[in-house]
C-alpha positions in Angstrom: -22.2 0.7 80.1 -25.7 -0.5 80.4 -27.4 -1.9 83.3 -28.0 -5.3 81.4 -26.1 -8.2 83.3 -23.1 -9.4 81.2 -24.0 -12.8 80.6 -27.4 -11.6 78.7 -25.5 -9.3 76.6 -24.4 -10.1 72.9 -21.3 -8.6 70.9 -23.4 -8.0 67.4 -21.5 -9.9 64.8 -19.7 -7.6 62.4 -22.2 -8.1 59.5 -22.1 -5.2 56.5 -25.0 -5.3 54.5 -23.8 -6.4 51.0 -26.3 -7.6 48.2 -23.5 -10.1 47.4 -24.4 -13.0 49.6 -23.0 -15.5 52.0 -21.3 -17.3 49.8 -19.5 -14.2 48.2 -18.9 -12.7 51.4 -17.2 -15.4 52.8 -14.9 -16.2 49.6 -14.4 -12.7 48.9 -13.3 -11.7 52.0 -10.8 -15.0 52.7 -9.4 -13.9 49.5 -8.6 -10.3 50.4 -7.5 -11.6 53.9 -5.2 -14.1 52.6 -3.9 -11.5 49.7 -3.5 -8.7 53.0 -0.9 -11.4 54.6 0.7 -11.2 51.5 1.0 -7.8 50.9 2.2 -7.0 54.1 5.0 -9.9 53.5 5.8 -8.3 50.7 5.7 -4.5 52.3 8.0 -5.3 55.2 10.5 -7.4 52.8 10.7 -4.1 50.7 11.4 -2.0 53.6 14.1 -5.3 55.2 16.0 -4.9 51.9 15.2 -1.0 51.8 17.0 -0.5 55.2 19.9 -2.9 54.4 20.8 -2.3 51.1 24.5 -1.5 50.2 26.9 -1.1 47.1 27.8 1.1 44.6 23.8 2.1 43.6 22.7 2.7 47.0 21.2 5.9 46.5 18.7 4.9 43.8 18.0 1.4 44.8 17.4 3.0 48.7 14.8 5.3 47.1 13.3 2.7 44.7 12.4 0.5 47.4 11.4 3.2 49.9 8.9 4.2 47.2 7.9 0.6 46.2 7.1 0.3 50.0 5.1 3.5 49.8 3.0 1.8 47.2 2.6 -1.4 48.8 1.8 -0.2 52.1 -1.0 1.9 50.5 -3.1 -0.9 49.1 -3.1 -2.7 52.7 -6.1 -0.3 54.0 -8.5 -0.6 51.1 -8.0 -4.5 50.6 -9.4 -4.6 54.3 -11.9 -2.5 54.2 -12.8 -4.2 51.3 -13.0 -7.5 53.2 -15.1 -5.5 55.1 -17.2 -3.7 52.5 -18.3 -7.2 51.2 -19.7 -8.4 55.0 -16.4 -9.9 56.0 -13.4 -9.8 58.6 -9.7 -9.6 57.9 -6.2 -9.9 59.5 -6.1 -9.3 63.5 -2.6 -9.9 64.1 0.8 -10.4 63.3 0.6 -14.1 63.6 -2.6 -14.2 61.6 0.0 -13.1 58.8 1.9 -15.4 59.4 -0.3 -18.0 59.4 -1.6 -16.7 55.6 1.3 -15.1 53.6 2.5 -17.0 50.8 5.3 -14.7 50.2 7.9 -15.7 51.9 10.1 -13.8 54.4 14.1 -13.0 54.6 15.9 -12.9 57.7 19.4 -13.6 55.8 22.0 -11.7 57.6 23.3 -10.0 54.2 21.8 -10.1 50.7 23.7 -9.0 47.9 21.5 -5.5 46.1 21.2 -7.5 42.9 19.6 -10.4 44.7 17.6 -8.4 46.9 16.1 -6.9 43.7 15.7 -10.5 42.1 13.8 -12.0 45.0 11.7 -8.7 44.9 11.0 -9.3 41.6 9.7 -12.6 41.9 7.8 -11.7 45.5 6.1 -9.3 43.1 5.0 -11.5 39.9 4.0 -14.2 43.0 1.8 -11.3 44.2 0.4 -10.4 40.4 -0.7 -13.7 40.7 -2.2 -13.3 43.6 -4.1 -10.4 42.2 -5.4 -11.9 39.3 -6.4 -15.0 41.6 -8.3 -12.9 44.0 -9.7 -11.1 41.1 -11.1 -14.2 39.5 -13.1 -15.0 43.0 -14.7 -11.4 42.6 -15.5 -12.4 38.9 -17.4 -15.5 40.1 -19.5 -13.1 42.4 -19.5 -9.9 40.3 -17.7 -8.2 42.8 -17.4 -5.4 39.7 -16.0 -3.1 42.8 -13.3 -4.5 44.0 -12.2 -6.3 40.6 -11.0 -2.5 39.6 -9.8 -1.9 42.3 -7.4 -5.1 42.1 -7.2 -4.0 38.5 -5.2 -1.1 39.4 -3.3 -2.8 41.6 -2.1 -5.2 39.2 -0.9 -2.6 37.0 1.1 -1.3 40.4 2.7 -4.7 41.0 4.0 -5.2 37.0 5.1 -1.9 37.0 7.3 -2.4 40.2 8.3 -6.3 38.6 9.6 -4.3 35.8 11.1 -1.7 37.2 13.3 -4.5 39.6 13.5 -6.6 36.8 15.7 -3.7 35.0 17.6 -2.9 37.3 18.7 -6.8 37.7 19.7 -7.0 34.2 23.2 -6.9 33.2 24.7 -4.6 30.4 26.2 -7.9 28.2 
């Protein structure tokens, strides 16, 4: 430590220099947080439904999901950092999730594996939205940086809504 008395010392505020502004920071990054809670709703539902699946397509729902949750967990780093990139903070805790997700959670007992994918499917459109809303903010700011990145990640979240939206259908 340093031989400076505690109360005299100061924590330097986690500032990244950014060209974007206060304004920008502070949007940008409440939007990334906010879209992190969500993602991370949406990462452990995956995995909830992941470990409990059951019936007769186990095996290629079970790796589905396990890959959907590979792919959602992935984005959670870069959105914070970021939040971060742009001068701001992000998610601390577990109750700060909970405090921002807009995806909601599922602590049924048993879900059927066709409603399981359904409500997946609809967690994901609800999180393409998200995407393009978050997107708009950076739009407003020219955030071109992470606009592509939440471009890509777009393309991610249809692909997965398709994919469960397939596998939902019925053969009629």
């Amino acid at each position: 430590m340093t031989d400076i008395p505690a109360k005299t010392r100061q924590i330097a505020p986690l500032r990244t220099p950014t060209d974007l502004g206060a304004d920008a920071t502070r949007d940008i990054a409440a939007a990334l947080t906010t879209l992190l809670a969500d993602v991370f709703a949406l990462y452990l539902k995956t995995k909830n439904f992941h470990w409990h699946l059951s019936g007769p397509h186990f095996r290629d729902y079970h790796l589905m999901l396990d890959e959907q949750g590979d792919q959602i967990f992935a984005m959670t780093d870069d959105i914070a950092e970021r939040a971060r990139k742009v001068g701001g903070t992000t998610l601390r805790s577990i109750g700060h999730i909970a405090r921002l997700q807009r995806i909601a959670d599922n602590d049924a007992e048993y879900v059927t594996a066709q409603d399981m994918l359904a409500e997946l499917a609809q967690d994901n459109q609800q999180l393409t939205a998200a995407l393009r809303s978050t997107h708009a903010v950076c739009d407003e700011y020219n955030d071109v940086a992470t606009a592509s990145v939440l471009e890509n990640w777009i393309d991610e979240t249809e692909r997965r809504t398709w994919f469960l939206y397939e596998c939902t259908r019925s053969n009629h």
